[in-house]
N, C-alpha and C positions, 0 to 999 in steps of 0.2 A: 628771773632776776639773777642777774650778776653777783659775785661777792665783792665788794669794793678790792682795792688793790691795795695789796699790803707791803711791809717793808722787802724790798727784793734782797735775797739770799745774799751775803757776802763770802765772799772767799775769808778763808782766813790768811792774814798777813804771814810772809815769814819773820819769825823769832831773830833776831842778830847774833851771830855765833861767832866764836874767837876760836884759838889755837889752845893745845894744849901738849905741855910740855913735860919730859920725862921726869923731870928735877924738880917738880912742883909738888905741892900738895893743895889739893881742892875742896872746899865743902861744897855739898854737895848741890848746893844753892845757884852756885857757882858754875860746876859741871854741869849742872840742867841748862844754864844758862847760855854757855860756850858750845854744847853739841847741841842746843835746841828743844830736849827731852824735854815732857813735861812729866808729872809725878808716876804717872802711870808707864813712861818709856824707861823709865830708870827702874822700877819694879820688875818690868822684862827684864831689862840688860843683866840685874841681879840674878834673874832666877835664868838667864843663860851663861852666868860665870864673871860678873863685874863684881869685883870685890869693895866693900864697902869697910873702912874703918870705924868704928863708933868710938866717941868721946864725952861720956855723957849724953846729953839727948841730940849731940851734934853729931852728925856721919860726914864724912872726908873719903875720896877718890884720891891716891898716890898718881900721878901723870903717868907716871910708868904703866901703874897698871892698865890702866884708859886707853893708852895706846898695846898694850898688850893683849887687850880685849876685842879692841876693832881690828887688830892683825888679825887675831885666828876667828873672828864671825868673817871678814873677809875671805881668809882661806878656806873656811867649810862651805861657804857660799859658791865659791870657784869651782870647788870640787864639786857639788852639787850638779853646777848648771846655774845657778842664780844670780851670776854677780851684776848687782846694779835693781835688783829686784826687791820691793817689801818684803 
């Protein structure tokens, strides 16, 4: 016997992402939302040097720093041999 067929595996969709700008400030809701991250990507990004502002129970991303965080994982990626790589 067979196993009946069951629901075929989906991909996952991509998430809809925006820009993010030096002059902004973001929560972080926000930020997950514009690069894609989900709770657990933003946990990374932390613990590899994404500065996080707390407000209360609310945390905000400065744009500046967002884009000063994906310069230099770019840069150490380059220098690696990684660039473009998980």
């Amino acid at each position: 016997m067979s196993k009946p067929p069951g629901r075929p595996r989906s991909t996952p969709q991509p998430r809809p992402t925006g820009s993010i700008h030096r002059d902004e400030v973001l929560p972080l809701a926000v930020f997950r939302q514009r690069t894609g991250l989900g709770h657990k990507g933003v946990a990374h990004a932390k613990k590899l040097g994404l500065r996080v502002i707390r407000l209360g129970r609310v945390g905000f991303v400065l744009g500046s720093d967002a884009v000063a965080f994906f310069e230099k994982l770019a840069a150490e990626q380059q220098a690696e041999g990684r660039e473009g790589q998980p």
